[in-house]
C-alpha positions as CSV (number, residue, x, y, z in Angstrom):
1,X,0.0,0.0,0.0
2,X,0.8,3.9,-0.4
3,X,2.6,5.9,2.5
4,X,0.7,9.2,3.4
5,X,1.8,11.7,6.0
6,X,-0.3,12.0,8.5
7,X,-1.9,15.7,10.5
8,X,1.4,15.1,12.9
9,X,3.4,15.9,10.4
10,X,5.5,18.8,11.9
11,X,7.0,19.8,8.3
12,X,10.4,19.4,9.3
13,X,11.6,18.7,5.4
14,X,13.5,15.5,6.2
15,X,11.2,12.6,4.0
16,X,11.0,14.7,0.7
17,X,14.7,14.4,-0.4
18,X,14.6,10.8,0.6
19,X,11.6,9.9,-1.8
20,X,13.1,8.1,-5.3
21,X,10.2,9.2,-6.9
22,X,9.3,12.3,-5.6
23,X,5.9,11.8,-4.6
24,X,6.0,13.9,-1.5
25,X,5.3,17.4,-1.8
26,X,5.4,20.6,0.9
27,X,2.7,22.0,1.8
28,X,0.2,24.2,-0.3
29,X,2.7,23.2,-3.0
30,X,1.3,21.8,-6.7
31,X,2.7,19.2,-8.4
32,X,3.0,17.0,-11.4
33,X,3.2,13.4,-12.6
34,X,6.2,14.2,-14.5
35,X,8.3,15.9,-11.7
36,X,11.6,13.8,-11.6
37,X,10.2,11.0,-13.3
38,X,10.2,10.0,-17.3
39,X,6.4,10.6,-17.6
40,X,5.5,13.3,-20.0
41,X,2.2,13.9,-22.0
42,X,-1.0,12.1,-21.6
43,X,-0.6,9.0,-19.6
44,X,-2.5,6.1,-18.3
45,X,-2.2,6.3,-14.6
46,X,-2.0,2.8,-12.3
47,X,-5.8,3.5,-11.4
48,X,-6.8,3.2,-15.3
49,X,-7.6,6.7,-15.9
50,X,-5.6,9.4,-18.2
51,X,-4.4,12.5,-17.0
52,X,-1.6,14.9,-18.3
53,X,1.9,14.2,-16.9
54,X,3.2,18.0,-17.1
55,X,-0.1,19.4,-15.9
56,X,0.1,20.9,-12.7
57,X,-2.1,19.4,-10.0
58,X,-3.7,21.2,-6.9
59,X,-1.6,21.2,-3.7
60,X,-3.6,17.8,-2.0
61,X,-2.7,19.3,1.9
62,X,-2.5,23.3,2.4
63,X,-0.8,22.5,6.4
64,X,1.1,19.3,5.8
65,X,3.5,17.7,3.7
66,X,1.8,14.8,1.3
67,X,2.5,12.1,-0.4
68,X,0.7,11.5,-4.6
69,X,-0.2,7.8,-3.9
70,X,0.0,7.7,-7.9
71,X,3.8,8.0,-7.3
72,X,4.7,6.1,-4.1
73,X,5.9,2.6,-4.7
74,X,7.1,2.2,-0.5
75,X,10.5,2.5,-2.4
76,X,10.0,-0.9,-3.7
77,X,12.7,-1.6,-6.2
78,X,15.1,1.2,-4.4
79,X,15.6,0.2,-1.1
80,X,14.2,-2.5,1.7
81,X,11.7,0.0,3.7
82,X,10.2,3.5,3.3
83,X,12.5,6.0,3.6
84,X,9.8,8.6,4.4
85,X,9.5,6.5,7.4
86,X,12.8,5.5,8.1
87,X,13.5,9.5,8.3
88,X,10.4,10.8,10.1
89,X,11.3,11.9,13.6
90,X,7.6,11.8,14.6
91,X,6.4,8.5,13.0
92,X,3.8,10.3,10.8
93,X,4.4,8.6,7.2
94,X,2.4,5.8,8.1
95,X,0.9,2.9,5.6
96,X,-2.3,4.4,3.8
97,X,-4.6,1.7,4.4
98,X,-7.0,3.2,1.2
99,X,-4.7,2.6,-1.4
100,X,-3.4,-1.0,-0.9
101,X,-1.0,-2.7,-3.5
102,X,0.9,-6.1,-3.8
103,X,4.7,-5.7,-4.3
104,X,4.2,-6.4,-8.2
105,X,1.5,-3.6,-8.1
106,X,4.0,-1.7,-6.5
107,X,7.3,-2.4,-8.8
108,X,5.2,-1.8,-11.7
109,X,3.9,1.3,-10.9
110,X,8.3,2.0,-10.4
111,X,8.8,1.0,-13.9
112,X,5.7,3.1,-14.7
113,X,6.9,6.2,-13.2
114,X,10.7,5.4,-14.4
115,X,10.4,4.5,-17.8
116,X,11.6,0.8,-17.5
């Protein structure tokens, strides 16, 4: 399943350079499929809809940091555990029990995101 970052979150900026797919987001900030990744254009997303890769999305938390579940893989394919967890001083990036996914949901949504 997805991480998300939960209202505990105190914004402390240590989980979003630790992301390989840079899913997470500050606060109030908008963001993109194609940010960091090889996606560009119109897209079929994991979920089975479209949606343009370079369009800019509304900020999904205006207080917290977040987390596009589109993009989060757990780091499956790049390292053993989380590392927005492994990182979090207050134990906030938690397992998003709304968006589960097996491990080959998970890798392929990595090779999605990466191009492979």
């Amino acid at each position: 399943m997805a991480i998300k970052i939960t209202d505990e979150c105190i914004n402390c900026d240590a989980c979003i350079s630790e992301c390989p797919n840079n899913a997470i987001y500050e606060p109030d900030s908008e963001w993109a499929y194609s940010d960091e990744t090889a996606l560009s254009g119109t897209v079929t997303l994991p979920s089975g809809g479209e949606a343009d890769a370079d369009e800019m999305n509304e900020p999904l938390s205006d207080e917290f940091y977040f987390i596009v579940t589109d993009k989060c893989t757990e780091c499956k394919g790049f390292h053993d555990e989380p590392q927005c967890a492994s990182v979090c001083p207050v134990d906030c990036c938690v397992p998003d029990e709304d968006h589960e996914e097996t491990e080959e949901q998970l890798l392929g949504k990595k090779a999605w995101l990466h191009g492979e």
